[in-house]
C-alpha positions as a Markdown table, in Angstrom:
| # | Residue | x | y | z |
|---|---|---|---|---|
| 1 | Unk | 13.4 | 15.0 | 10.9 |
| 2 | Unk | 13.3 | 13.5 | 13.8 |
| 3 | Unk | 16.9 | 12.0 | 15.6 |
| 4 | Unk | 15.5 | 8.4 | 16.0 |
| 5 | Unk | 14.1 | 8.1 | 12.6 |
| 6 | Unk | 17.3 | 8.8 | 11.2 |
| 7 | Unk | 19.5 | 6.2 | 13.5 |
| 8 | Unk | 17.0 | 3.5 | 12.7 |
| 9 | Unk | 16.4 | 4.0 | 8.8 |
| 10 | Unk | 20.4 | 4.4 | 8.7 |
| 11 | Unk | 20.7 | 1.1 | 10.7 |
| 12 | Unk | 17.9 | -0.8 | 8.9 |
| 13 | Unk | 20.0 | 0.8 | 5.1 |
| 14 | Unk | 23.7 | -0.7 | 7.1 |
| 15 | Unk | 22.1 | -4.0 | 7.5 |
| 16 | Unk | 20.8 | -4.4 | 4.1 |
| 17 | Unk | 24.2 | -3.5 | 2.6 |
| 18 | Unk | 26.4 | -5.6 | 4.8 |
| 19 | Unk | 24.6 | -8.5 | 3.8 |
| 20 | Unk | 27.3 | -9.0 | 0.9 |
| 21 | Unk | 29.9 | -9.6 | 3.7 |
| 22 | Unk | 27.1 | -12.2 | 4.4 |
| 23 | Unk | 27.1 | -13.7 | 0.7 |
| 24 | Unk | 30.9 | -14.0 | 1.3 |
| 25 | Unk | 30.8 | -16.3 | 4.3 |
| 26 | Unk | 28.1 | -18.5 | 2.7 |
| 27 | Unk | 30.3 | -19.4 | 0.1 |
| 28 | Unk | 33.8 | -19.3 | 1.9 |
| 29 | Unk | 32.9 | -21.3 | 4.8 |
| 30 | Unk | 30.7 | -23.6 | 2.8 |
| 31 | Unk | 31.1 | -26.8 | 0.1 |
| 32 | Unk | 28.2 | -26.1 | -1.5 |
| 33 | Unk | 25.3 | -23.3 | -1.7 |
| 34 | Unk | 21.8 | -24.4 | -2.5 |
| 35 | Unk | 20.7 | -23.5 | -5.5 |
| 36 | Unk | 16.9 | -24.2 | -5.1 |
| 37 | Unk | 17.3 | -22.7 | -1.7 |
| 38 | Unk | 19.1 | -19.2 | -3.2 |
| 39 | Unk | 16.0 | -19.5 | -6.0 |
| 40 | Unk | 13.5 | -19.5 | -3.5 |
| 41 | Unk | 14.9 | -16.9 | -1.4 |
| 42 | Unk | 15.4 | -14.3 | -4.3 |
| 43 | Unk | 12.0 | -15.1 | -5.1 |
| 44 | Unk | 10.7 | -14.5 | -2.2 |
| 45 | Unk | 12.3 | -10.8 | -2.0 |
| 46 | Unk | 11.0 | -10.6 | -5.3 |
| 47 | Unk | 7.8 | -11.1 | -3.8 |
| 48 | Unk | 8.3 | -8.6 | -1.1 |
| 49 | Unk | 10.2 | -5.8 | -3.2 |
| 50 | Unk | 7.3 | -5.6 | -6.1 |
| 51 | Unk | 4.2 | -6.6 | -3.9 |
| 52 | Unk | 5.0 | -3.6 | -1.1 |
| 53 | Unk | 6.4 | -1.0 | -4.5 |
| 54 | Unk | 3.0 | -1.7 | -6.0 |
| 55 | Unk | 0.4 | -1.9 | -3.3 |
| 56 | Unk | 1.6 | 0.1 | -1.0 |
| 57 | Unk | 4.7 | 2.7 | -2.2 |
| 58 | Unk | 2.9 | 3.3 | -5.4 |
| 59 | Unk | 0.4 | 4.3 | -3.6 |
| 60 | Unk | 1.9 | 6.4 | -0.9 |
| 61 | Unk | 3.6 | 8.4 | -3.5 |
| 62 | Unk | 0.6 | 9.2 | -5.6 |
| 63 | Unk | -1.7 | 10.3 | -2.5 |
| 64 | Unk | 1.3 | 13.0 | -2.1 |
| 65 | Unk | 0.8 | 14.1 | -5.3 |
| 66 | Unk | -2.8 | 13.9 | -5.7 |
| 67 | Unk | -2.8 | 16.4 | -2.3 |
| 68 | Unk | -0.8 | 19.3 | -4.8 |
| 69 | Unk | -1.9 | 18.8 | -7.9 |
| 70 | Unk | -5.0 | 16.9 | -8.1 |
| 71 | Unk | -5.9 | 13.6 | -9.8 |
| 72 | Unk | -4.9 | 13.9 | -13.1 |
| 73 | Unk | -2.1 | 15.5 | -12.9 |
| 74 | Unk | -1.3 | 13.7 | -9.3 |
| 75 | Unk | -1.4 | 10.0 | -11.5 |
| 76 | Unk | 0.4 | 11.4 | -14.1 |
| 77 | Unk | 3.3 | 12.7 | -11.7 |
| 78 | Unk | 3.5 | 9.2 | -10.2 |
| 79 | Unk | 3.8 | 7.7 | -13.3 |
| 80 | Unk | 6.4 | 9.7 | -14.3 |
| 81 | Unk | 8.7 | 9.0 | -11.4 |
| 82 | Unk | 7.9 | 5.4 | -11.1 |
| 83 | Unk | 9.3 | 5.3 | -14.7 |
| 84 | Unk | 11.9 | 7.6 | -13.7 |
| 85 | Unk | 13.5 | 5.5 | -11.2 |
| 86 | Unk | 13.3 | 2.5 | -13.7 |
| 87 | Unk | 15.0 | 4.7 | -16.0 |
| 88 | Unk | 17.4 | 5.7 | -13.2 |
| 89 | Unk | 18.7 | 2.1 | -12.5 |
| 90 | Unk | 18.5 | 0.9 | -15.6 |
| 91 | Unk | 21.3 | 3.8 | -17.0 |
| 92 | Unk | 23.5 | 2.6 | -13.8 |
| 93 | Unk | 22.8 | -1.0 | -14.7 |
| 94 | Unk | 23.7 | -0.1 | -18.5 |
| 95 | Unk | 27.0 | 1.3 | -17.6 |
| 96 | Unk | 28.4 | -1.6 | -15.8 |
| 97 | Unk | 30.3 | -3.9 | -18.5 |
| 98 | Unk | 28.5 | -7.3 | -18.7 |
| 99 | Unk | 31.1 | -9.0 | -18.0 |
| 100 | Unk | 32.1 | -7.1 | -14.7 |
| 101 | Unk | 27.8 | -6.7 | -13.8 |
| 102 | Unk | 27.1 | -8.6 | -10.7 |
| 103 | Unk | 24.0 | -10.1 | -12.2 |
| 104 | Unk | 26.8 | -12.9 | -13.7 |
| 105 | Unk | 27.3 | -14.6 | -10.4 |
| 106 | Unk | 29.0 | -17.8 | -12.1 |
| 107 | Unk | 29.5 | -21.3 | -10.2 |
| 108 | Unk | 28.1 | -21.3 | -6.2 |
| 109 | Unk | 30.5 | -24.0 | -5.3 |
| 110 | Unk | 34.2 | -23.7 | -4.6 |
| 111 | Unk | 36.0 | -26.5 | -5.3 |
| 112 | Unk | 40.0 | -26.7 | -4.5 |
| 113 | Unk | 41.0 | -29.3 | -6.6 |
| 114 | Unk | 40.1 | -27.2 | -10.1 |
| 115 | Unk | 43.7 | -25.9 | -11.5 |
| 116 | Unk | 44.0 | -22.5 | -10.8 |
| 117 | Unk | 43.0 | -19.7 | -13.1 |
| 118 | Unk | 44.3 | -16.8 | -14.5 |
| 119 | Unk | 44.9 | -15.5 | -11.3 |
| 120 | Unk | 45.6 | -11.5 | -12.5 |
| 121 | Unk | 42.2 | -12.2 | -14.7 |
| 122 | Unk | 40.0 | -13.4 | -11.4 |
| 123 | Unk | 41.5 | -10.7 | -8.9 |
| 124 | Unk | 40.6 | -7.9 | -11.9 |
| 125 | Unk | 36.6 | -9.2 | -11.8 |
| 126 | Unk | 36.6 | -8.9 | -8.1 |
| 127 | Unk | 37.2 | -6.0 | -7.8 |
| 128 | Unk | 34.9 | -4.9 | -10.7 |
| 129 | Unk | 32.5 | -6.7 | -9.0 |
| 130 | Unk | 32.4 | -5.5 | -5.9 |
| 131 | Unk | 33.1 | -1.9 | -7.7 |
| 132 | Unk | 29.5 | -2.5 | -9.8 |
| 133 | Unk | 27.8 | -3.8 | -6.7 |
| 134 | Unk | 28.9 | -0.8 | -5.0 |
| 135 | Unk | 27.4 | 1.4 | -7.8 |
| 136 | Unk | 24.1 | -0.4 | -7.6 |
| 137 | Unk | 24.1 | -0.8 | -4.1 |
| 138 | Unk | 24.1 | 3.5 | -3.9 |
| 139 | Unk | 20.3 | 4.3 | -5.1 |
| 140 | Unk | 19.3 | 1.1 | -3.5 |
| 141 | Unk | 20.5 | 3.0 | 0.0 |
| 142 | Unk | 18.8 | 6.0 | -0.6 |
| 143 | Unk | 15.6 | 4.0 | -1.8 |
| 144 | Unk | 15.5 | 2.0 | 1.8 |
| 145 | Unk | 16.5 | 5.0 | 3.8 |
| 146 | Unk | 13.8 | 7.1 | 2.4 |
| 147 | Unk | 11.0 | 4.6 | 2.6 |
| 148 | Unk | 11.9 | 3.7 | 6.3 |
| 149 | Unk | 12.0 | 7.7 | 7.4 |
| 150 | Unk | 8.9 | 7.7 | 5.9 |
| 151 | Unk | 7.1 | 4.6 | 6.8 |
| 152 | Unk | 9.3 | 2.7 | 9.6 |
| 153 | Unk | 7.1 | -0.8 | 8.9 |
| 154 | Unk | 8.1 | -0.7 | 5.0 |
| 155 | Unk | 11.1 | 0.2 | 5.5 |
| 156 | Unk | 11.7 | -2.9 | 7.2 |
| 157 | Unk | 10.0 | -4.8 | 4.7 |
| 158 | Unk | 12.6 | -3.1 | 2.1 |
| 159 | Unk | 15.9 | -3.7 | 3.9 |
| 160 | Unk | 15.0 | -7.6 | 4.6 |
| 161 | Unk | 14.3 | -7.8 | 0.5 |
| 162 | Unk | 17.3 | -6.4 | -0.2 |
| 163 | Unk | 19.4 | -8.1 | 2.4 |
| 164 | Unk | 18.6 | -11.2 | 0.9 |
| 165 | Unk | 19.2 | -10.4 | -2.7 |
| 166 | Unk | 22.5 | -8.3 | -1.8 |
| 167 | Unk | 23.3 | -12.0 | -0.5 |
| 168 | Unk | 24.6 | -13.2 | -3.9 |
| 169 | Unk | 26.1 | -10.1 | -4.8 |
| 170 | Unk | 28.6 | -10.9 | -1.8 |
| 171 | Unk | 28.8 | -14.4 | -3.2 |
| 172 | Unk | 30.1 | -12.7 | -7.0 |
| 173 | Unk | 32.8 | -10.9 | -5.3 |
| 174 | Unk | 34.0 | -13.3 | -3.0 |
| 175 | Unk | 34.3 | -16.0 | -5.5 |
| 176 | Unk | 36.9 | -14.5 | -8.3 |
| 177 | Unk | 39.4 | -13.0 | -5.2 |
| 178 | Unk | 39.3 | -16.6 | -3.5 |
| 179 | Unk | 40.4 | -18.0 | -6.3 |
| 180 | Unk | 42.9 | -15.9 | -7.4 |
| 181 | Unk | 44.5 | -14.7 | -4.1 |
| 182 | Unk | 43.0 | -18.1 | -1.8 |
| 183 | Unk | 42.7 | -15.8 | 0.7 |
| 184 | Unk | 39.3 | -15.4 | 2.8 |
| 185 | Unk | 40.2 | -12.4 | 4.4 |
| 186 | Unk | 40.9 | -10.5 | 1.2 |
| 187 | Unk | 37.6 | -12.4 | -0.2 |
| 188 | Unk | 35.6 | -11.3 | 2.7 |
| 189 | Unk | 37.0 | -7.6 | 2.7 |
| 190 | Unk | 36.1 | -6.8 | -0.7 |
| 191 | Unk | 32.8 | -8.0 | -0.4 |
| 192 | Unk | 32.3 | -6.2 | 2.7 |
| 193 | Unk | 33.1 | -2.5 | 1.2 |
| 194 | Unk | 31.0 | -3.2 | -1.9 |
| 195 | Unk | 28.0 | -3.3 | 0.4 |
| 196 | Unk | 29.2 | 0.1 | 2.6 |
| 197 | Unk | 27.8 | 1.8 | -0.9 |
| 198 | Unk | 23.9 | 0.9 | 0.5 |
| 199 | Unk | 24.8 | 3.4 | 3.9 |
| 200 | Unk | 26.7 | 6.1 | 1.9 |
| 201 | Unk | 23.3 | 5.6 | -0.5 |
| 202 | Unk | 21.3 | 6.6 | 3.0 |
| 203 | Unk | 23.5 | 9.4 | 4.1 |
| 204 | Unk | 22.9 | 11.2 | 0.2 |
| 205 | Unk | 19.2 | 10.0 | 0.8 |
| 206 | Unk | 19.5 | 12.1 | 4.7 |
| 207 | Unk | 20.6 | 15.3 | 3.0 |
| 208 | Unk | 18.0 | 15.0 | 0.1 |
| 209 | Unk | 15.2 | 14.8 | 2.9 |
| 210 | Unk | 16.7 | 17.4 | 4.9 |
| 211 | Unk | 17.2 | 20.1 | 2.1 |
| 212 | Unk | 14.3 | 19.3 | 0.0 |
| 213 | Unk | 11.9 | 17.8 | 2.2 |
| 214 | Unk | 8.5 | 18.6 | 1.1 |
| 215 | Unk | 4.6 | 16.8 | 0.2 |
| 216 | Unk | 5.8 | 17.0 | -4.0 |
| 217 | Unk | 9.7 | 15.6 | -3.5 |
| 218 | Unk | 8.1 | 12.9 | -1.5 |
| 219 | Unk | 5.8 | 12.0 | -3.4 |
| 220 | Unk | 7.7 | 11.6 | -6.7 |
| 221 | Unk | 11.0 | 10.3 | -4.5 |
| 222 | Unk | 8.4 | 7.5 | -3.0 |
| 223 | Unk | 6.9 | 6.2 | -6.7 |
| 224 | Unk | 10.8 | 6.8 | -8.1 |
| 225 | Unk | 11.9 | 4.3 | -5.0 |
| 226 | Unk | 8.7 | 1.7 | -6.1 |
| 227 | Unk | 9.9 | 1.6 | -9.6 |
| 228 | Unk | 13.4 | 0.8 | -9.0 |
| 229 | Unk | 12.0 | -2.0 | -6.6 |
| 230 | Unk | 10.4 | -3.5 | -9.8 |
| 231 | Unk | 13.6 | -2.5 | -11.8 |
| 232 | Unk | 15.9 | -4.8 | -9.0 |
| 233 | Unk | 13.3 | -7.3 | -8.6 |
| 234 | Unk | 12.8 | -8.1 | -12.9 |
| 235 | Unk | 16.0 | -7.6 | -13.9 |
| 236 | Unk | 18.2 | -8.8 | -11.2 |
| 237 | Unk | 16.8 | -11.2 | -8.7 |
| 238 | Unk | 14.3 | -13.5 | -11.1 |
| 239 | Unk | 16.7 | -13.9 | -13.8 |
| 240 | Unk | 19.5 | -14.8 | -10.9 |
| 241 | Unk | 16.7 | -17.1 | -9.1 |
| 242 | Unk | 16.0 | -18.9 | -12.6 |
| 243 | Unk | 19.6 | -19.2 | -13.5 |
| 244 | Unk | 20.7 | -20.8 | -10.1 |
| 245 | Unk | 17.2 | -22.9 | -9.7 |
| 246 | Unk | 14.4 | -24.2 | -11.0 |
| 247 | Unk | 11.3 | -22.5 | -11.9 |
| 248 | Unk | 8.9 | -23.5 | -9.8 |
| 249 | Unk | 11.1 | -23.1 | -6.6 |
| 250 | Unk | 11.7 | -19.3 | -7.4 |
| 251 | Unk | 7.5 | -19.1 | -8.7 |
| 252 | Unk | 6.5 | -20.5 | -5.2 |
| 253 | Unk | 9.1 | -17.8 | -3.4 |
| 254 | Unk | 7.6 | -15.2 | -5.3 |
| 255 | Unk | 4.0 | -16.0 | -4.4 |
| 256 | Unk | 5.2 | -16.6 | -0.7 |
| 257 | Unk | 6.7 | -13.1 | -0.7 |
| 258 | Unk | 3.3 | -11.6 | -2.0 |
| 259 | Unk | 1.9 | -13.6 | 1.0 |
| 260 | Unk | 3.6 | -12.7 | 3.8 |
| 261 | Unk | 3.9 | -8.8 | 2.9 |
| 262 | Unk | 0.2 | -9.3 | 2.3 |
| 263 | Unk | -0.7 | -10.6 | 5.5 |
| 264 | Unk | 1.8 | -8.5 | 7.6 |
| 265 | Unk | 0.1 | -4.8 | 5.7 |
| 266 | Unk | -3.5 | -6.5 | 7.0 |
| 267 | Unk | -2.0 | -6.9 | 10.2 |
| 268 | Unk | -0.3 | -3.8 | 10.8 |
């Protein structure tokens, strides 16, 4: 593997997972977050994250496979990986408590003249926020750093999708430790190290490539990336996007997603 491939995947995988820090500030340094606006962008990554793991991972992975095994057994390979890495995600996402899993983002506003809280109760789902986000945000590293070793343009495509939806992960974190400690810094620290799981995630994904690097591991690596894609896009950012908006708003970001990944694969 080439030196430069690694620096920029790994750079493309830290950007995607510092994005949380980004969620932070959003909500520290501001009265009130948009929901329409945080429905339409989850949407839109939505958009991105199941139009490119569809059309053009899906793909990717199965003309590996169809190269070793031929087409039967090729398709059926793909399938079972792309249901693999829903499986895979879906076992993290079924560990997580529900009440700690950083799909519940709760209020986007923070508002000082509330009475304070069970302060002991808020700093505890903090940290088991930004603990869970860290969890998810591991495969979601090795899924970006992959895909941009592989395909430099898609990997962009991926990080960008996943920088936006790592956005209100930052936000779940930062909320509960403002509250109970009304400190910033300590708000904007912990959601800072939940997102350092997405380069650790591309550092595993490194030493997968570099060990096991071969036309079969990449192809059923590339569908299992595509189906957790789906997995993050169905489960985590619609639900969060309808939640926080309205439907149309997050509809119309999805669409527009499809759109401009559409257009930009035509003009690649």
């Amino acid at each position: 593997m080439e030196g430069g491939n690694f620096w920029f995947a790994f750079l493309l995988t830290l950007f995607a997972g510092l994005s949380t820090a980004i969620g932070s500030l959003v909500v520290l340094f501001s009265k009130r977050f948009s929901p329409r606006f945080l429905a339409v962008s989850l949407g839109f990554s939505a958009g991105v994250m199941i139009f490119i793991s569809l059309v053009e991972i899906y793909s990717e992975a199965n003309e590996y496979l169809h190269s070793l095994y031929g087409q039967k057994l090729g398709d059926l390979y793909t399938l079972l990986s792309f249901f693999g890495g829903i499986a895979l995600i879906a076992i993290i996402d079924y560990l997580v408590p529900s009440e700690e899993n950083p799909h519940e983002i709760g209020d986007l506003s923070i508002d000082n003249s509330k009475k304070s809280p069970n302060k002991d109760g808020l700093m505890r789902l903090g940290v088991m926020s930004a603990v869970a986000i860290g969890i998810h945000n591991f495969p979601e590293g090795i899924a970006t750093f992959v895909t941009a070793m592989n395909d430099p343009n898609l990997g962009i495509s991926i990080a960008i999708a996943i920088a936006i939806h790592n956005i209100p992960e930052g936000i779940a974190v930062a909320i509960p430790i403002y509250y109970a400690t009304k400190s910033k810094g300590k708000a904007f620290t912990h959601s800072l190290l939940s997102g350092l799981a997405e380069p650790l995630g591309a550092v595993a994904g490194y030493f997968l490539l570099a060990y096991l690097f071969n036309d079969a591991f990449m192809g059923i690596i590339l569908a299992g990336v595509a189906g957790i894609m789906v997995y993050i896009s169905l489960d985590e950012l619609l639900p969060t996007a309808e939640k926080y908006g309205e439907h149309h708003p997050a509809i119309i970001g999805v669409i527009s997603g499809m759109a401009v990944m559409g257009i930009s694969l035509l003009i690649i």
